[in-house]
N, C-alpha and C positions, 0 to 999 in steps of 0.2 A: 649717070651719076658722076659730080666733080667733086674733087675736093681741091681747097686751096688753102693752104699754110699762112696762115697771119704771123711770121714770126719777125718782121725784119720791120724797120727803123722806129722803135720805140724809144720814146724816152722818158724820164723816171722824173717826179717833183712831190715837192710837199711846201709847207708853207713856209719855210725857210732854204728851200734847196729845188732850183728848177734847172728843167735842161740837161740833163744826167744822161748819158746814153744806157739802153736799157737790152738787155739778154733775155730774150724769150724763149723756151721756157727760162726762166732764172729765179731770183727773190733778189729783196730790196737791198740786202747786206751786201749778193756778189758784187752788185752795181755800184755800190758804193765804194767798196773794195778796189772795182775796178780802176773806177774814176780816181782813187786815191783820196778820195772825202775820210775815210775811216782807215783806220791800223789793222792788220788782221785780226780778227777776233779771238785767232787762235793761240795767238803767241801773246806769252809773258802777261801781265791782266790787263788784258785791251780788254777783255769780254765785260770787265764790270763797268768800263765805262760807256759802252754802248747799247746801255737799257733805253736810252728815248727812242732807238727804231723802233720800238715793240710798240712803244707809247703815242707815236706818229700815223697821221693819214697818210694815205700812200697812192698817187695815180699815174697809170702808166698812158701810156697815150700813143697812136699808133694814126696815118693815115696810110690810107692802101686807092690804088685805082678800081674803079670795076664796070664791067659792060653790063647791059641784061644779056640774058641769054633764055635759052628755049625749055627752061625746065620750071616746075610750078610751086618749086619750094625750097626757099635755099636758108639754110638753118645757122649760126651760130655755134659752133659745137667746142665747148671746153670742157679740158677734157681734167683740169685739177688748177684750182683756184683756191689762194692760201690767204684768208680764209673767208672774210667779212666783207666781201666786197658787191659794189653795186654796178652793173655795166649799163653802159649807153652808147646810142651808135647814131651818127648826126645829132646830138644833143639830146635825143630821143630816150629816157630810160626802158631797156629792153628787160631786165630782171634784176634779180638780187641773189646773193647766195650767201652762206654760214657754216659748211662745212667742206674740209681741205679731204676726206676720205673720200668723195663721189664725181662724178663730172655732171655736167648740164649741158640742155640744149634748146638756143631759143630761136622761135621763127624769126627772121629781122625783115623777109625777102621785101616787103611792104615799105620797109625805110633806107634799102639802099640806094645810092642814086650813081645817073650814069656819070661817069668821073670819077672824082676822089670823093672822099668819103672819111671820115673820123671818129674812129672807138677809141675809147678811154674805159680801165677799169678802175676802180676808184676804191683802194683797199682802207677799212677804219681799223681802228685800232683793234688787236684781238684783244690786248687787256681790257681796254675800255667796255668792249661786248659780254666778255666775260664773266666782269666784277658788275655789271650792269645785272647780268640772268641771276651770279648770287642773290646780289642784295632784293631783289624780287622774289627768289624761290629761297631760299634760307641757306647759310653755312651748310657745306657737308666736310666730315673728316675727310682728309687723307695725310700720304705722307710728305708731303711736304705745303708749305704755305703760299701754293701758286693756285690760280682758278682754272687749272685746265680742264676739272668735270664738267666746265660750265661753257663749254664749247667744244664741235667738233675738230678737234684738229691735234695734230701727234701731242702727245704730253711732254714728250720728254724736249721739247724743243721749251719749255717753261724750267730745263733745270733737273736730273736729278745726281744721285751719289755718285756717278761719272762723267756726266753730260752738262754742258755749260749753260747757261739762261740764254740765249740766242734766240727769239720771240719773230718769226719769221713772218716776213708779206711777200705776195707775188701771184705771177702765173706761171706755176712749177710745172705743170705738163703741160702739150701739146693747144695749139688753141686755131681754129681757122674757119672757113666754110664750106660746108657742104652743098650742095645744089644736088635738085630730085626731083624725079617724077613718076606720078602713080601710086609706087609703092617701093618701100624700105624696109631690110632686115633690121627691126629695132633692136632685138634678142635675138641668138642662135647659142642656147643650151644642149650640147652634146655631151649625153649620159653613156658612158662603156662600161659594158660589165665583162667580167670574165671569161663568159661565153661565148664574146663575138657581136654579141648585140649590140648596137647604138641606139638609144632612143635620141635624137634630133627635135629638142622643142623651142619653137618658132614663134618670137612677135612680131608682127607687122604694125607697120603706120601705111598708112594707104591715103590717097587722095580721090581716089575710085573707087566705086561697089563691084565695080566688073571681076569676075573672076579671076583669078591669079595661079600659076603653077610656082610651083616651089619644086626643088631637086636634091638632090643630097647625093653625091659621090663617094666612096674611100675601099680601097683595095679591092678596085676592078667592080663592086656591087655599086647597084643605084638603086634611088629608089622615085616616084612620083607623085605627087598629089595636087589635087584641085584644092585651094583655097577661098576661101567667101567669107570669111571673118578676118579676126586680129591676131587668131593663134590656131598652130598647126604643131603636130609631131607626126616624125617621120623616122619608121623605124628601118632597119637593114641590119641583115647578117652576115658576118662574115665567119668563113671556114676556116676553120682551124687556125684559128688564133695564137699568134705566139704571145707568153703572156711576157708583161710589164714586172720585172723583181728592182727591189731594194739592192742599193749596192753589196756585194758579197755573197748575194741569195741568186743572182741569174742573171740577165742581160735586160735590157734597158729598149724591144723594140718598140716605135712609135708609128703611127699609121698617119698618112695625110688624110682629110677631110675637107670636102669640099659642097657650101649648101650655095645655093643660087634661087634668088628670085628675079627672073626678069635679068636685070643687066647687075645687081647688084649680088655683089658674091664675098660670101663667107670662108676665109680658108684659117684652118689650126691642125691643130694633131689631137689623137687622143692615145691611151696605152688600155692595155686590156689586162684589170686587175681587179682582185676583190677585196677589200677592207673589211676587217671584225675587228671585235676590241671586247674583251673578256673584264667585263667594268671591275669588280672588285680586287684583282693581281692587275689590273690595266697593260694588261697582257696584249701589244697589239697580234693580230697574224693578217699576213699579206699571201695571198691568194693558198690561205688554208697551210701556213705555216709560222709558226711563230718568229718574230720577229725580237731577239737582242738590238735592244733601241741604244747604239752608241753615239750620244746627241749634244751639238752645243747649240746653246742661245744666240739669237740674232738679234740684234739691234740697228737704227737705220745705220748705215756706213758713211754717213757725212750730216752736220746737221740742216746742209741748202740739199735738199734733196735731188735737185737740178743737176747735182756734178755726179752722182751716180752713175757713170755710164754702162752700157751693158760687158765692154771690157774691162772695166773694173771687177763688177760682178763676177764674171768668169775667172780673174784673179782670186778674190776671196773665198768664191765655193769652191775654186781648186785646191785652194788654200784647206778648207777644211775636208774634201777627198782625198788629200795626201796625207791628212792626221787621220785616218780610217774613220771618220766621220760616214752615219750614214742618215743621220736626219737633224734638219734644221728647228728650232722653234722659233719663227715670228713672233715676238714678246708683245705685248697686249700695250705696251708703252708708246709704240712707234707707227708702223703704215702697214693696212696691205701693199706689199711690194709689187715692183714692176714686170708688165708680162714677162721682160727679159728674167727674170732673178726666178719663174715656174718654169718658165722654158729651159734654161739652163739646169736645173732640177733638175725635171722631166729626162735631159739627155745625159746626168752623170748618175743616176739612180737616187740620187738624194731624198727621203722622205722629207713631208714639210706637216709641221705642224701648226694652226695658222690660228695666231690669237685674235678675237674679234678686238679693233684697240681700246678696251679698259684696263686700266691701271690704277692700283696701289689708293684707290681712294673710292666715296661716297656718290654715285651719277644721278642727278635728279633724271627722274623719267617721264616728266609733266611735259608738253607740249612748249618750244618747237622740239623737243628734243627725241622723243619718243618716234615723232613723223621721220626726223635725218635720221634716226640707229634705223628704222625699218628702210629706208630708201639704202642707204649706203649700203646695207646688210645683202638687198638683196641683189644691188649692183653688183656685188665682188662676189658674193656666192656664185650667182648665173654666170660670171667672167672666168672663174678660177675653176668652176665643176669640171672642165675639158682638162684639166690635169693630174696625168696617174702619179705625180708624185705628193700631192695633197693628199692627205691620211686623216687626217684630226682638225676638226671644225672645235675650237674653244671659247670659251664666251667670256674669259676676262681670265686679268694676271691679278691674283691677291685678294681679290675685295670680299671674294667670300670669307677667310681669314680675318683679313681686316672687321668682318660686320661683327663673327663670332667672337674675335679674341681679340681684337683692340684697341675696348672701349668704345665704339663709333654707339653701341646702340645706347647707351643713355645720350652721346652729344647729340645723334638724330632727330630723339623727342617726337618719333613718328612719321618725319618725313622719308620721303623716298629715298633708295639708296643704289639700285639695278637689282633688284632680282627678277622684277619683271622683265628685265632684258634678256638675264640667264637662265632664269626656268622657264621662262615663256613666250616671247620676242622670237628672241636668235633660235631656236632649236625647233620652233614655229617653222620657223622660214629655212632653216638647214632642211627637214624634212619635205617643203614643199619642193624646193628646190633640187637638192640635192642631196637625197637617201640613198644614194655610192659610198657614203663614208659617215663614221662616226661622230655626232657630238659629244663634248663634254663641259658640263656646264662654268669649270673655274678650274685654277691649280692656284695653291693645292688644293685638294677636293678629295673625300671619303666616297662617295657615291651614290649621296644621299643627303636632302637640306639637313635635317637632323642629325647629322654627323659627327663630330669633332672632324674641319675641314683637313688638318695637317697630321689625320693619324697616319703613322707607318705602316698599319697593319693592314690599309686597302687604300685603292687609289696611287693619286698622286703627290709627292709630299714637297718641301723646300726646306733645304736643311738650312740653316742661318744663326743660327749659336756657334758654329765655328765659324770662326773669322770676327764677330762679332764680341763672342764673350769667352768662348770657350778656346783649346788647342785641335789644330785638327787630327790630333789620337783620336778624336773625340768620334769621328765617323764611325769608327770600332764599335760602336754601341749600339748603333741603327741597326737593324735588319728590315729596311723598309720595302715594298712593292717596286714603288717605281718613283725616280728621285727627278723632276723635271728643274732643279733648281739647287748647284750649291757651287761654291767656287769660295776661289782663297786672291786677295790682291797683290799686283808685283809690278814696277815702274817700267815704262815703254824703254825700246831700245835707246841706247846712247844718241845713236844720229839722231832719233826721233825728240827728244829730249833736247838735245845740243840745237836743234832747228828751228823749237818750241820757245828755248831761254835765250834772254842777254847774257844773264846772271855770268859773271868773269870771278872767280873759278865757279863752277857746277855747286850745288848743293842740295842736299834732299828735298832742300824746301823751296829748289827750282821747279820740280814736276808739280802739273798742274794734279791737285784733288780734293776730291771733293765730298769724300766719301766723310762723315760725322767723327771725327776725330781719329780721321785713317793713316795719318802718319804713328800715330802712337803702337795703335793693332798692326802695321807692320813691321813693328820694332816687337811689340810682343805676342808677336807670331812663333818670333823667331824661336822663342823660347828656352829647352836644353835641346835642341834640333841642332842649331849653329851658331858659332862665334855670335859675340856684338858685334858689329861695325866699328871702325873708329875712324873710316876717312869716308868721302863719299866713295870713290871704287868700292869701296866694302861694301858700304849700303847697298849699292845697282846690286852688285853681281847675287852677293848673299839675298835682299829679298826677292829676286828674282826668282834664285835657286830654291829657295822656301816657297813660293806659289807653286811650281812645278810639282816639289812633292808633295804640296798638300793634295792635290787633285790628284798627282797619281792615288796616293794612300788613299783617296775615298772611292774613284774610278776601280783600283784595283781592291777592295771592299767589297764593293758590290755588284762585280763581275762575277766572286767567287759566289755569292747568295742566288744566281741562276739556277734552275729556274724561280728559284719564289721573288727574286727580284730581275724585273724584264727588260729596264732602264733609266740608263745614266741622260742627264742631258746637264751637260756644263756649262756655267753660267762665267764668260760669255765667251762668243769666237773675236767679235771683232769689234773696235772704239770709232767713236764718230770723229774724236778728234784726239790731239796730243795728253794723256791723262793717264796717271797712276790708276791703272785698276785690275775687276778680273779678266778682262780679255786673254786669249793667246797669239793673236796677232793686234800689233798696237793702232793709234789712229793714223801715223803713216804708213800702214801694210806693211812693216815688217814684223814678222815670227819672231815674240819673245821665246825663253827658254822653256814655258810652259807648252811651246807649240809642239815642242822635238820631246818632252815626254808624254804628250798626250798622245803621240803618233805610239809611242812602245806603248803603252797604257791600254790604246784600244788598238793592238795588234792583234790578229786574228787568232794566234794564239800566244799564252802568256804563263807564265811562272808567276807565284804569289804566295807568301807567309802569312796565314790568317789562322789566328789561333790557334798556335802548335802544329799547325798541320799543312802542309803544301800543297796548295788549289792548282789546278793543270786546269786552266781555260781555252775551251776549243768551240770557235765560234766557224768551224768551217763542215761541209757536207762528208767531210773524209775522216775517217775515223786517226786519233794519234797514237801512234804504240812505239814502243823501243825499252830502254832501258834509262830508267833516270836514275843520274849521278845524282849524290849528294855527297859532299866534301866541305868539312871542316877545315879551315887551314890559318894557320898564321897569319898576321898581316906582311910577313916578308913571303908569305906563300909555301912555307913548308905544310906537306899536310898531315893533319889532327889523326883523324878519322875520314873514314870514307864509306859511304853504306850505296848499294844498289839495288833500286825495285826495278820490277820490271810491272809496265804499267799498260794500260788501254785504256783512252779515251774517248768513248765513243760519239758520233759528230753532232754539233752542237750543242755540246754538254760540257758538265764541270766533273770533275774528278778530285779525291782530296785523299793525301797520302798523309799517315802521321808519321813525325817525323823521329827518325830511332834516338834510341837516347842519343846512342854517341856521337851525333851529330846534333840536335838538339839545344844538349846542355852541352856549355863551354868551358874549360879550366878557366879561361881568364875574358872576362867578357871588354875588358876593354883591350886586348892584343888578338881577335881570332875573328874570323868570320865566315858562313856558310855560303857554299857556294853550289847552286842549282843549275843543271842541265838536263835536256831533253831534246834531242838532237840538238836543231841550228838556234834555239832558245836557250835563253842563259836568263838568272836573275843571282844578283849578289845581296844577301842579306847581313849586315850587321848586327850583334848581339847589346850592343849599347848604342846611345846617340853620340855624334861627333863628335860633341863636345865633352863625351865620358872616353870614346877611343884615342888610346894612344897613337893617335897616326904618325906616322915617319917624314919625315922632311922632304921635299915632292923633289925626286930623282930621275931624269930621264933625256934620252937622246931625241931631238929633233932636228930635222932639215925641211926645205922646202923645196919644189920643184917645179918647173913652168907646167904647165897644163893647157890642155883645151878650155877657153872660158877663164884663166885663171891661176890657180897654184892649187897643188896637194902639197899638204903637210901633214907628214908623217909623223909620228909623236909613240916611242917604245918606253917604257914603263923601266926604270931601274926599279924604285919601288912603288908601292901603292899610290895611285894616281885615284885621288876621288873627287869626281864631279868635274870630269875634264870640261873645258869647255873655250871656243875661241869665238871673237866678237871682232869681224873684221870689217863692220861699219863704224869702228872708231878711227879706220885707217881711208876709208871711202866711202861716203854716208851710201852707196848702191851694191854693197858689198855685202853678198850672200854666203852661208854657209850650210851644207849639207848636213849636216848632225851636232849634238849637245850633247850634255852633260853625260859623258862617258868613264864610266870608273873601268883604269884598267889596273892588272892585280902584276905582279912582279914581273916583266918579261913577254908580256904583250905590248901591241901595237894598234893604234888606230889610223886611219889616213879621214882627212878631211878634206872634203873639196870646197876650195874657194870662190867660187863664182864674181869677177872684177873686170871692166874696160882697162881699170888705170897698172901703173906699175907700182904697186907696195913693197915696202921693203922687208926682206926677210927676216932678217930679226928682230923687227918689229914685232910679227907676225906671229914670231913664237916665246913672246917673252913678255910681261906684266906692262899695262893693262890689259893686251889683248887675248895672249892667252893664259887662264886663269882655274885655278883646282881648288878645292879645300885645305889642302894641306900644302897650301907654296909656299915656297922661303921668299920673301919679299924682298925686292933691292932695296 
């Protein structure tokens, strides 16, 4: 067996633009980008004026040399084509394809010829396709007024409340030829269970009836079989298995695997773990122990999905294992992602939660469309079953919601909408496939058609009245199950922003957004939480600072409701591009201020005020005991009161103390504040919002010091320091820092490490706009 990579001298035309040189994998926009035909789409509003790619034929064009050679079948194999496209090879049409979620693979060997030789893949328009299947199968609602139920391909590349309309063409993955003889592993489904067991199920393509052996390797076992058909399983045991845990719950070992037929050989990993899921609490447990699902949402990380590379990747999910992230959810808007983005799971414990992509609208289920969801569906289930960090098989973001409570069922008038996809399709073929892990057929979802899909009192829910219409106090009211959906929005960093705009000075209404009237809900967000703004530095730092607590206050909410609520999943970790939203890392990778409270938020264990009473949250196997301080004190820090329990938390559980009066209640709620410890854990609570506290005028000594990597800057507290925080990518857009928003109380100190190539100036450093508190005296 050969393979040969078709990626090199392509070039890119349409009926006004030929000759382009073209990047395989790539899309139509990079190319363009490249060549300098187009503005970035990312900055300043290029993006509105670049709707005719979407609206363009698109064909890329390639000659390659080739010899015959000694084998009896040499294939065509692409592996993701975006989306409408038609290929031919010597002028010869070999196929057609429609959907960007699957790959293909066609015989050509008949039309190659010796020498050169010329494929073109020839992309039509995905709007044109589209608005074509509407106007044939009928209008369906969704949320926004783009046709992407009407093809397969990411939705959110049509536009939504953080993502720009960039309507993509290309060959986004891999593409080139195979050659073979006899027989090929088409499928190699490796099932691990807990036990040690592999069950190894096997398709073959064959060009022979003759017998075939098959083999299968992993951790010194083998095993053998005679094959005579198209399909084989092949089981093996292995001894004493160490098993596969979730970050925080155990180690993360993976076993190599290795099947072979003949000369052609299958190699991955698998982990040895079991999946349950307790549907009504949506309680997950991973290998028979319950799992605190501490989760943020994924999105794709770029909208050319091409530039994804697998070190980026590795960026990003480190990104979110440094904020005690332990599971991801693929949102139903975007892609199953790249083997790179399970494998990198797989090795940092990361659960993954994997939406099948529907999204936020109406999916006719009438043919071709029903045929692509079964093909894709069972493409990526058989590809992704070999990974222990896949937990949750989902069948759509919203739409159940949507059909019950959004009006959709009078606009439908009877036509289709996906439920056969969700109750019957997907969960069809999760079971054929792969019965290791759990379906669920929507979020939010109750656990049952007949439901109310968004009740709190089971299942999965999406909280969206804060941020929306309500304040986020407003979390205080839920006592939900399990929350796979809520967030608060807050503008990208400065550099990221400053990289994005012309705009000469900055202005709020520089950042790109795009959320339905999200400048306004960021400002009345803010609400008696914090100041107005009256410059833009105000605006950055303060909504910034207002995202962060919103998420903590609902994260630290419903940490404390453990066990009867089993998980957070925050909505999102990361942006595809420059954009006001709720990410906590922006679209140029760097960690807003939400990143460094979500990291304390889901700390292993945590301090929390919820309703008169102090939640001691212990997410770790070891029980917490000592003595907890509680101390009422001034804001110059003299103390009030001072009360001590003495507590046990036993491990992975919540504890809740009430709290004595005289700490409690306060003489004067806008000069006092309570302050919680339990050993190396601290939380400081305030009796009134900031804008009810007397705060004192921000006092205090800093210096800087050269460092490894950088500067510390040391920062001691004359007095009350609230919501410390230093932003030293306004001094060097690659300009890192170790911690945020740090209140310190009269008399402490904090050190922050810098992380910098260049040389910044000190007093820069520690003085307005970059470093920056609630209560500063402004120059």
């Amino acid at each position: 067996m050969t393979y040969r990579p078709l990626h090199d001298g392509w070039t890119l035309s349409s009926q006004d633009i030929t000759g382009v040189a073209a990047t395989v994998p790539g899309c139509v926009h990079t190319d363009l980008l490249a060549a300098g035909i187009i503005d970035d789409p990312y900055l300043d509003d290029h993006e509105h004026r670049l709707a005719w790619i979407g609206r363009t034929e698109w064909t890329y064009r390639t000659t390659f040399a080739w010899s015959p050679d000694e084998h009896e079948r040499t294939d065509l194999v692409c592996e993701g084509l975006d989306t409408v496209a038609s290929i031919k090879l010597n002028g010869v049409r070999v196929g057609s394809t429609a959907n960007q979620h699957r790959s293909y693979r066609f015989p050509v060997r008949h039309l190659l010829r010796d020498g050169d030789n010329e494929l073109t893949v020839t992309f039509a328009s995905a709007y044109a396709y589209a608005e074509e299947r509407r106007a044939a199968l009928g209008t369906r609602p969704g949320a926004y007024d783009e046709p992407y139920p009407f093809i397969r391909k990411m939705a959110c590349n049509f536009g939504w409340d953080w993502g720009p309309t960039l309507v993509t063409a290309g060959i986004w993955r891999p593409i080139g030829l195979e050659s073979w003889s006899g027989a090929r592993l088409a499928e190699v489904r490796p099932l691990a269970h807990a036990d040690g067991t592999v069950h190894v199920h096997v398709r073959v393509e064959r060009t022979t009836e003759e017998p075939l052996t098959l083999s299968a390797e992993i951790a010194g076992v083998t095993a053998e079989q005679r094959v005579d058909g198209r399909a084989a399983v092949l089981s093996l045991q292995v001894s004493d298995p160490q098993p596969w845990w979730p970050r925080g719950y155990g180690d993360q070992p993976l076993y190599d695997l290795a099947v072979r037929l003949g000369e052609d050989v299958w190699r991955g990993r698998v982990g040895f773990r079991s999946v349950e899921l307790e549907r009504e609490a949506f309680r997950l447990e991973v290998n028979g122990v319950p799992v605190f699902v501490k989760g943020v949402n994924w999105i794709p990380d770029d909208c050319f999905s091409s530039r994804v590379t697998r070190e980026r990747l590795a960026e990003r999910l480190g990104q979110a294992v440094d904020a005690g992230v332990n599971l991801l959810r693929v949102w139903g808007g975007g892609l199953y992602e790249s083997d790179d983005f399970y494998d990198l799971a797989d090795e940092l414990g990361l659960m993954v939660w994997q939406d099948f992509p529907f999204a936020c609208a109406a999916y006719p289920e009438e043919e071709p469309f029903r045929s692509e969801v079964a093909a894709e569906a069972r493409e990526n289930v058989s590809r992704l079953a070999p990974h222990p960090s896949l937990v949750v098989w989902c069948g759509n973001n919203e739409n159940l919601e949507g059909h019950a409570g959004w009006g959709w069922q009078e606009r439908l008038e009877g036509r289709s909408w996906g439920a056969g996809f969700y109750y019957d399709l997907l969960p069809g073929i999760v079971a054929e496939l792969d019965p290791t892990r759990p379906y669920w057929p929507g979020s939010p979802y109750s656990g049952a058609p007949g439901l109310p899909p968004n009740d709190p009192a089971r299942g999965t829910i999406h909280i969206w009245d804060v941020w929306n219409r309500e304040d986020y106090s407003r979390y205080a009211a839920y006592r939900p199950r399990f929350v796979a959906e809520f967030g608060f929005q807050g503008p990208p960093a400065y550099a990221t922003l400053r990289r994005a705009s012309s705009d000469e000075p900055l202005t709020p209404d520089s950042a790109h957004q795009k959320a339905i009237d999200g400048r306004a809900k960021l400002l009345r967000g803010l609400g008696e939480h914090l100041p107005r703004p009256e410059t833009f530095d105000d605006w950055h730092y303060l909504t910034q600072l207002n995202q962060a607590r919103a998420v903590t206050f609902g994260v630290e909410r419903f940490r404390s409701l453990m066990p009867w609520t089993m998980g957070t999943i925050v909505w999102q970790l990361n942006d595809c591009w420059p954009v006001t939203s709720w990410s906590a890392v922006d679209g140029d990778g760097r960690r807003k201020p939400l990143w460094y409270a979500l990291r304390r938020a889901y700390a292993h264990r945590l301090l929390t005020v919820q309703d008169g009473e102090l939640a001691l949250v212990n997410d770790l196997p070891e029980p917490w005991s000592g003595e907890l301080q509680l101390v009422r004190q001034s804001l110059s820090g003299e103390p009030l009161a001072k009360e001590v329990v003495a507590v046990h938390v036993a491990p992975r559980s919540v504890t809740k103390v009430t709290l004595p009066e005289p700490v409690a209640v306060p003489d004067d709620p806008a000069r006092e504040l309570l302050a919680a410890r339990l050993g190396h854990v601290r939380a400081v609570r305030f009796y009134a919002e900031d804008t009810a506290v007397a705060l004192p005028d921000a006092a205090y000594d800093a210096y800087v010091e050269r460092s490894s990597g950088g500067y510390r800057v040391i920062v001691t507290a004359i007095s009350l320091l609230r919501e410390l925080a230093i932003f030293p990518d306004r001094l060097d857009p690659d300009a890192t820092v170790d911690d945020q928003l740090v209140t310190l109380l009269p008399g402490e100190s904090a050190v922050f490490q810098v992380t910098t190539a260049r040389d910044l100036d000190a007093g820069a450093l520690t003085s307005f706009p970059v470093l920056r508190c609630v209560n500063e005296v402004r120059p």
